[in-house]
Backbone as CSV, one residue per row, in Angstrom:
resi,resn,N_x,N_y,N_z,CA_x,CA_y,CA_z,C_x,C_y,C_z
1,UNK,0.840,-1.172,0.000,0.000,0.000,0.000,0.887,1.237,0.000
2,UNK,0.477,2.250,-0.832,0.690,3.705,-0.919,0.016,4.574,-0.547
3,UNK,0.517,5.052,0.201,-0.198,6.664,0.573,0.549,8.211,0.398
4,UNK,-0.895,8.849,-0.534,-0.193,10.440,-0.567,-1.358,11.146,-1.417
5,UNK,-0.768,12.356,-1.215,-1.435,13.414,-1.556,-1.451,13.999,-3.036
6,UNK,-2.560,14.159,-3.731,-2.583,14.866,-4.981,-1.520,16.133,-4.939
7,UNK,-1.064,16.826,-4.290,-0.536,17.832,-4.207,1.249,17.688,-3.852
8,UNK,1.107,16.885,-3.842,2.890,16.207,-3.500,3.134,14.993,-3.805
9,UNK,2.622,14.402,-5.382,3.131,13.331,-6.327,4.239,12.910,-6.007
10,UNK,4.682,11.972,-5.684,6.394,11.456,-5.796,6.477,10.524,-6.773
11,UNK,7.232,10.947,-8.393,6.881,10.260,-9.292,8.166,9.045,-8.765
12,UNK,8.986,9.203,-8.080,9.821,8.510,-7.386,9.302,7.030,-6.927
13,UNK,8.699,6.996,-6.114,8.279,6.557,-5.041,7.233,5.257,-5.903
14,UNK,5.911,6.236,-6.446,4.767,5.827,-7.365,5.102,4.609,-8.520
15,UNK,4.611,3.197,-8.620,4.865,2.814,-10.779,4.704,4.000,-11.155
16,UNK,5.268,3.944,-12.220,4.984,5.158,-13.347,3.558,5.315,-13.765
17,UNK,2.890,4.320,-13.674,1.473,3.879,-14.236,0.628,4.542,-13.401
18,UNK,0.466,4.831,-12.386,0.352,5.116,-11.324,0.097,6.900,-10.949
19,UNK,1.082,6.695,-11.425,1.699,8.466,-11.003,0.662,9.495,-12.355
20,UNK,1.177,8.347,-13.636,1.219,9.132,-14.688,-1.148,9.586,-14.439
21,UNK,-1.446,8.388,-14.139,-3.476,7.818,-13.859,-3.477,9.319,-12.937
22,UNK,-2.298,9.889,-12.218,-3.077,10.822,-10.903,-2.956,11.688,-11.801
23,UNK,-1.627,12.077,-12.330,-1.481,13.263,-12.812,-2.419,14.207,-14.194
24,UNK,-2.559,12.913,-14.801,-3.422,13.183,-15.981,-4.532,13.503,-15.637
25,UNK,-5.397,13.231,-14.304,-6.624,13.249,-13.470,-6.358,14.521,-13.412
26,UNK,-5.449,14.971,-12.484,-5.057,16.655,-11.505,-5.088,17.884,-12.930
27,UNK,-4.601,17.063,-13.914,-4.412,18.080,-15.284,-5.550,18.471,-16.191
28,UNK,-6.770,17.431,-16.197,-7.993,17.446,-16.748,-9.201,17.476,-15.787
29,UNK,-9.777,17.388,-14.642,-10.110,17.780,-13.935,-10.125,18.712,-13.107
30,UNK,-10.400,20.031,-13.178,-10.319,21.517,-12.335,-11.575,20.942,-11.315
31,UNK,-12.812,20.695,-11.423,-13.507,20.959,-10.426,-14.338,19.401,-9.965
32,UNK,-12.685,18.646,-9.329,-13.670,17.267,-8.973,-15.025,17.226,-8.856
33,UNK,-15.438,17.874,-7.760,-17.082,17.508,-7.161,-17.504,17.604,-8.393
34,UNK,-17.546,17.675,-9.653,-18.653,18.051,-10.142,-18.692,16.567,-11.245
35,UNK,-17.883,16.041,-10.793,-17.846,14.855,-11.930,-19.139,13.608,-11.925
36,UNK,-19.760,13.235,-12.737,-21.080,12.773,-12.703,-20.421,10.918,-12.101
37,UNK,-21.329,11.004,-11.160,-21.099,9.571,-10.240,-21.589,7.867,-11.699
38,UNK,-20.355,7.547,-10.982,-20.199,5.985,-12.073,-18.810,6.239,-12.401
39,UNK,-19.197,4.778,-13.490,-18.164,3.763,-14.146,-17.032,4.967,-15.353
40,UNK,-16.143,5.699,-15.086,-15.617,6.000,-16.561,-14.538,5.404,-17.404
41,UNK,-14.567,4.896,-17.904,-13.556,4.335,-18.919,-12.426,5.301,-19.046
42,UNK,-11.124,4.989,-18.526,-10.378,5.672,-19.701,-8.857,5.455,-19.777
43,UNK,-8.199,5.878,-21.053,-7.405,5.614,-21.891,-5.923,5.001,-21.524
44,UNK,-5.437,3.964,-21.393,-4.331,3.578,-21.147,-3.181,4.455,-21.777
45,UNK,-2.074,5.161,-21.308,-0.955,5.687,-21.825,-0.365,4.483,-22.799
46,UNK,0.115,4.472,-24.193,0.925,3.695,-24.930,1.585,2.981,-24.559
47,UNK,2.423,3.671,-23.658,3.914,3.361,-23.173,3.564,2.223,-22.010
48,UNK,2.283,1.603,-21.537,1.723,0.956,-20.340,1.234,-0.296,-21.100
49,UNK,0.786,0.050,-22.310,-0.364,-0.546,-23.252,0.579,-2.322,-23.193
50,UNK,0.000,-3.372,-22.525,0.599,-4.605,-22.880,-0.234,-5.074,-24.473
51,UNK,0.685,-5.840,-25.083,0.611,-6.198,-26.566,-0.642,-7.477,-26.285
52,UNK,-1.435,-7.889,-25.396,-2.548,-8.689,-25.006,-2.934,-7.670,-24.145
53,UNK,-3.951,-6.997,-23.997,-4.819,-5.529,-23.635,-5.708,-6.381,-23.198
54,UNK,-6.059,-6.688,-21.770,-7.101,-7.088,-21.080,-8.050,-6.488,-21.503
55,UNK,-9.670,-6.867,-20.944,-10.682,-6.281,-21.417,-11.131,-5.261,-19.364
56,UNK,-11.695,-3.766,-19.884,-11.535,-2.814,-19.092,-9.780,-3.145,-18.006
57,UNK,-9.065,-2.230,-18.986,-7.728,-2.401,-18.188,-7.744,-1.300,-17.529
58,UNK,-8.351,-0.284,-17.372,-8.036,1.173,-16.647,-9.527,2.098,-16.303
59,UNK,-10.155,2.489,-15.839,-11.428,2.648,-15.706,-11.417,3.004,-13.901
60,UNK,-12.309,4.307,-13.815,-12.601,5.166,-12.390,-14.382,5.158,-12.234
61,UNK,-14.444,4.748,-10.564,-15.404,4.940,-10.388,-15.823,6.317,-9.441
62,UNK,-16.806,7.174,-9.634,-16.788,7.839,-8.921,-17.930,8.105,-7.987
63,UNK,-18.221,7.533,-6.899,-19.203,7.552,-5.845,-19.259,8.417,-4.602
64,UNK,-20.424,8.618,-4.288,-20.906,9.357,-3.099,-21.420,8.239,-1.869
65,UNK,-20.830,8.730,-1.136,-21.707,7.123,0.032,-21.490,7.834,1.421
66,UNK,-21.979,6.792,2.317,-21.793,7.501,3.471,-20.727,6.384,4.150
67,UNK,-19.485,6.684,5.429,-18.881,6.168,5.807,-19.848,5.077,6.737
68,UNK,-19.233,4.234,7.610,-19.407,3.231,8.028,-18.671,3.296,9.777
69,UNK,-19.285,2.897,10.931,-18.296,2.736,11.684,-17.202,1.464,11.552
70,UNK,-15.964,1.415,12.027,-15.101,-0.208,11.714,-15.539,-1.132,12.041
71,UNK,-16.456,-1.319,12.978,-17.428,-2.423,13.468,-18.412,-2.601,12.572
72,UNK,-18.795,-2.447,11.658,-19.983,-2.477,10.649,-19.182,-2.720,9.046
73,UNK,-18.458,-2.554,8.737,-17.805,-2.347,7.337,-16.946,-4.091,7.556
74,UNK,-17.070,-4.730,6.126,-16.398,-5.828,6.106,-14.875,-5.994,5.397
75,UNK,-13.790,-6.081,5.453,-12.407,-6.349,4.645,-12.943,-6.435,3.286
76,UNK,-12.038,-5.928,2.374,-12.153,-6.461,1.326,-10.784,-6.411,0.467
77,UNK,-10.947,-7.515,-0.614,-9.850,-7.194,-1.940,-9.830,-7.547,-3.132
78,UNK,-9.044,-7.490,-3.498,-9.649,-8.089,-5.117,-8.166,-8.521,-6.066
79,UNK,-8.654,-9.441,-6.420,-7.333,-10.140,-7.551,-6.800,-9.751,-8.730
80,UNK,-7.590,-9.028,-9.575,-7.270,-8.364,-10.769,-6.807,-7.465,-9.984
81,UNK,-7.323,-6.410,-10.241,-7.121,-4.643,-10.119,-6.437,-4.210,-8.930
82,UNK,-5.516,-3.335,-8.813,-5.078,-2.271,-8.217,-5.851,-1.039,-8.077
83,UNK,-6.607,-0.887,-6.886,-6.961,0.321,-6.465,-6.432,1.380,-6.221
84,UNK,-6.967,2.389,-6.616,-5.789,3.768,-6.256,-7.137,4.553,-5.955
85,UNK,-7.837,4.495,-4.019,-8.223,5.228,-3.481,-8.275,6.940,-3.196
86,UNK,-8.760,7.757,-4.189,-8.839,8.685,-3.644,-10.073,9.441,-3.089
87,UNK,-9.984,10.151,-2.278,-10.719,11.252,-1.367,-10.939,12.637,-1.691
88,UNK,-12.409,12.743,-2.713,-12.616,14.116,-3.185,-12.999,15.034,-2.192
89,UNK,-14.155,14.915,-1.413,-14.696,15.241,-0.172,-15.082,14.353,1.057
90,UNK,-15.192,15.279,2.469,-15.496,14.366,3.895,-14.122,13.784,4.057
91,UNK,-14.333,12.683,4.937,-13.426,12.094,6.002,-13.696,11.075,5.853
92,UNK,-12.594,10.090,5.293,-12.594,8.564,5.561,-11.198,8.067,6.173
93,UNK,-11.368,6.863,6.576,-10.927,5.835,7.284,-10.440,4.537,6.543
94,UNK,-9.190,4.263,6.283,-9.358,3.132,5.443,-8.646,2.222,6.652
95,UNK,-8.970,0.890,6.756,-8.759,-0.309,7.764,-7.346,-0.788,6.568
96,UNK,-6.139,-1.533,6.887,-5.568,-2.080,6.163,-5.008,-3.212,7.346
97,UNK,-4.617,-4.601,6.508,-4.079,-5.584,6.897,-5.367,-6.053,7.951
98,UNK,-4.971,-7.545,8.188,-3.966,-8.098,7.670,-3.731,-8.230,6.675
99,UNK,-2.468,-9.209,6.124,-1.613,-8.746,4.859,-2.023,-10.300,4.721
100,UNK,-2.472,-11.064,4.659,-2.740,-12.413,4.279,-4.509,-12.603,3.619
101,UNK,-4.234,-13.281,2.453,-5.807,-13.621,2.779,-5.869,-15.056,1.841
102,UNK,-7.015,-15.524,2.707,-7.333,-16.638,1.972,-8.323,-17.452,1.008
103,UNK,-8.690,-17.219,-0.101,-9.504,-17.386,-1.237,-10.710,-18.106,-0.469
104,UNK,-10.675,-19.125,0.322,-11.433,-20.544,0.460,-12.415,-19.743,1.612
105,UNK,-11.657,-18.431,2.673,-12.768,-17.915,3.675,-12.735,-16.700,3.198
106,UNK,-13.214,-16.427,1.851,-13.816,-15.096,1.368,-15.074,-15.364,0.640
107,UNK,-15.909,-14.398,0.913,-16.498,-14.644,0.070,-16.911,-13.742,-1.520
108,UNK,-17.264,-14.295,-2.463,-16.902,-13.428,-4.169,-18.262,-13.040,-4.472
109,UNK,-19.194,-11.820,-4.081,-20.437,-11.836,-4.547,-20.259,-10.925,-5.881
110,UNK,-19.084,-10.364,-6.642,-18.630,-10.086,-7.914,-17.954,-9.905,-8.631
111,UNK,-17.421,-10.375,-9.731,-16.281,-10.289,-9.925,-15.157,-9.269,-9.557
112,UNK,-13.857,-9.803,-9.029,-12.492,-9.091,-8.661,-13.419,-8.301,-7.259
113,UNK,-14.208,-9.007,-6.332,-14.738,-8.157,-5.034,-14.474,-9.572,-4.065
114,UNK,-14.313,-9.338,-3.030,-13.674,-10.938,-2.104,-14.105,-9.932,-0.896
115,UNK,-14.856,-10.216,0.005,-14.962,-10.274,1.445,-14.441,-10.806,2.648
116,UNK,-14.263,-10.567,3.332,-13.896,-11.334,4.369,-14.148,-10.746,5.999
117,UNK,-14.434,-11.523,6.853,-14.823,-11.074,8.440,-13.098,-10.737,9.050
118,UNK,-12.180,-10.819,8.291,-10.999,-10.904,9.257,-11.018,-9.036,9.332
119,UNK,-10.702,-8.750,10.507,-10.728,-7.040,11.144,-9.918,-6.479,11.040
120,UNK,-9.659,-5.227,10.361,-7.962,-4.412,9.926,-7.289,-4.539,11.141
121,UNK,-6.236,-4.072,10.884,-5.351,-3.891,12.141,-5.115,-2.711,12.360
122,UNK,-5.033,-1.504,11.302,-4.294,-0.556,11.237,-5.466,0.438,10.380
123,UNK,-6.032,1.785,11.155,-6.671,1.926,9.927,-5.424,4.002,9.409
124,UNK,-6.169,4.198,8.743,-5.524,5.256,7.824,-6.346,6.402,7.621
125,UNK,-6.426,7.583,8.244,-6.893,8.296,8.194,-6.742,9.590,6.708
126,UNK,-7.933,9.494,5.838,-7.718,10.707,4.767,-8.724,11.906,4.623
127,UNK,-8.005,12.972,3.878,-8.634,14.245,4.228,-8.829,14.520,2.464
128,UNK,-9.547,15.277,1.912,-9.581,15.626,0.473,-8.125,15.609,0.285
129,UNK,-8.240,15.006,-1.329,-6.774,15.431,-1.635,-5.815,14.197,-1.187
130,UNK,-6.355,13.178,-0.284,-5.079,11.615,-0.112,-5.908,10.762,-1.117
131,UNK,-4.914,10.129,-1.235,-5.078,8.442,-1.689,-3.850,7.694,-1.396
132,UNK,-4.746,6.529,-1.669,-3.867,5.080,-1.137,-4.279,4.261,-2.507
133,UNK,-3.174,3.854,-2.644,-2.919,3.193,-3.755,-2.696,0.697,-2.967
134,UNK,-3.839,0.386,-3.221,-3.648,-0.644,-2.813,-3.611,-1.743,-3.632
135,UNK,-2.418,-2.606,-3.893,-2.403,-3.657,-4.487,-2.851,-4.984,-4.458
136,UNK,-3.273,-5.338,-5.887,-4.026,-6.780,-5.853,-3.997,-7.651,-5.056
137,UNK,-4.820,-8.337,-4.003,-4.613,-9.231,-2.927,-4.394,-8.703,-1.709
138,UNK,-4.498,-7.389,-1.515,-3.915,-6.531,0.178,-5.252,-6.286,0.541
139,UNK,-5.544,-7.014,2.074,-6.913,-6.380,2.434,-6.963,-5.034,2.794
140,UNK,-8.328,-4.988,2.588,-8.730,-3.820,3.635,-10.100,-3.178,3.499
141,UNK,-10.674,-2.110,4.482,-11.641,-1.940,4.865,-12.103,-0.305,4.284
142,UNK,-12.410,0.122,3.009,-12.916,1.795,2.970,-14.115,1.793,3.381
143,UNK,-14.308,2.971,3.586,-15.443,4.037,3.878,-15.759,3.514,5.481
144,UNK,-14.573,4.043,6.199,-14.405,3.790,7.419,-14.594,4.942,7.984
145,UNK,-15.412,5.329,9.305,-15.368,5.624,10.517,-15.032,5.780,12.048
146,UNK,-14.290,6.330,12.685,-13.937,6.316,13.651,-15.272,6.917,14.807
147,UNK,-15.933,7.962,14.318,-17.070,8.465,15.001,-17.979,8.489,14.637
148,UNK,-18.256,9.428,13.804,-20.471,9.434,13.101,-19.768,9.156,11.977
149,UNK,-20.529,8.230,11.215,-20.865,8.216,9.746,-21.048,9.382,9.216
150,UNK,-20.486,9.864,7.541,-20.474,10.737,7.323,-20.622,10.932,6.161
151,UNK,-21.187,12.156,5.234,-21.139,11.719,3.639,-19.489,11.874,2.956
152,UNK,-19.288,11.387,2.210,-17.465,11.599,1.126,-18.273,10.937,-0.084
153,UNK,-17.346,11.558,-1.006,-17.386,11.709,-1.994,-15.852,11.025,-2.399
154,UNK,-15.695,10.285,-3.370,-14.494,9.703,-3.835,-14.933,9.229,-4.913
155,UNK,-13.042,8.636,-5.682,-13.020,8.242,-6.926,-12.256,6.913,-6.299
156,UNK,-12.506,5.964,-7.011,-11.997,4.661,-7.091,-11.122,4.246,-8.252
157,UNK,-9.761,4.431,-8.709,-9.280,4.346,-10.073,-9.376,2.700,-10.416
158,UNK,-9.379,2.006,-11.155,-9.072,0.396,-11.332,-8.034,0.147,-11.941
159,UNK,-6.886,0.144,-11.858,-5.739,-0.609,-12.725,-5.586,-2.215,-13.217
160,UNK,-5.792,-2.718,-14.563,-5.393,-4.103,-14.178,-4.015,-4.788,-13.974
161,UNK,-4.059,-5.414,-13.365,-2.233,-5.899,-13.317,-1.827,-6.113,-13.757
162,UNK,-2.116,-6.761,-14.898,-1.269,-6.284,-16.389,-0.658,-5.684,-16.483
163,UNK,-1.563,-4.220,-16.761,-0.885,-3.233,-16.813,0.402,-2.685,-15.911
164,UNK,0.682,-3.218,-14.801,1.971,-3.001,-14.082,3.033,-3.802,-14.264
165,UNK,2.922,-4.982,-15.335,3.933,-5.880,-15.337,5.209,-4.996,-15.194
166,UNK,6.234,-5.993,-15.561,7.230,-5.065,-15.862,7.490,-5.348,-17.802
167,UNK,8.024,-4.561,-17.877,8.101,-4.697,-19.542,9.331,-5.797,-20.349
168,UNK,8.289,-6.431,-21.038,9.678,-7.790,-21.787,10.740,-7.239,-22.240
């Protein structure tokens, strides 16, 4: 897992794939809130593009919900995709780890979505403007609460892992 701020990119630190999904966001987007909630498709950089192009390799969701206290919200992760959590508006909580999980006590009600009762250990506090970038198979718990439930607003990016190989 990664954590940071739209406003202090570390193309260092970030895949390139990664960095390049925020930045292109921060450069074409002036007025998040206003972006219409759902599924958007969009465009893989060339230079990322694997020569077998999964089907939806790159694609943001953008939802409104209300947080959850940690006692109420279940683990989750997923096998394809790399999440890259960000926080348009409100206050969330993301639960992370444990760092293990096991296919056979999850349960799959959709594709690349896996549940599980096991309880974060660690959660992560974000303010507009963070994300956490979490990789395929790492649990964890969003739209977390520490006190009242609350409304946020966020984008969900999807990377497929593919797309992060490393290059032949």
């Amino acid at each position: 897992m990664f954590i940071g701020n739209l406003q202090e990119l570390d193309d260092v630190l970030l895949h390139p794939l990664i960095a390049a999904v925020l930045r292109d966001f921060v450069a074409t987007n002036a007025d998040v809130l206003e972006l219409p909630k759902g599924k958007i498709d969009l465009t893989v950089p060339a230079q990322f593009a694997p020569a077998d192009m999964p089907k939806d390799p790159l694609f943001m969701i953008v939802s409104m919900d209300t947080s959850q206290l940690v006692t109420e919200r279940r683990a989750e992760f997923h096998d394809t995709y790399l999440d890259i959590q960000l926080l348009l508006s409100g206050e969330e909580w993301i639960g992370i780890g444990p760092h293990t999980v096991e296919l056979d006590r999850a349960d799959n009600p959709h594709p690349d979505l896996y549940f599980m009762d096991e309880p974060s250990t660690t959660y992560v506090g974000l303010q507009p403007g963070d994300f956490v970038a979490i990789a395929p198979g790492e649990l964890h718990t969003p739209l977390c609460t520490l006190t009242e439930p609350g409304q946020l607003r966020k984008i969900v990016f999807k990377v497929h892992k593919a797309l992060l190989a490393p290059s032949a």
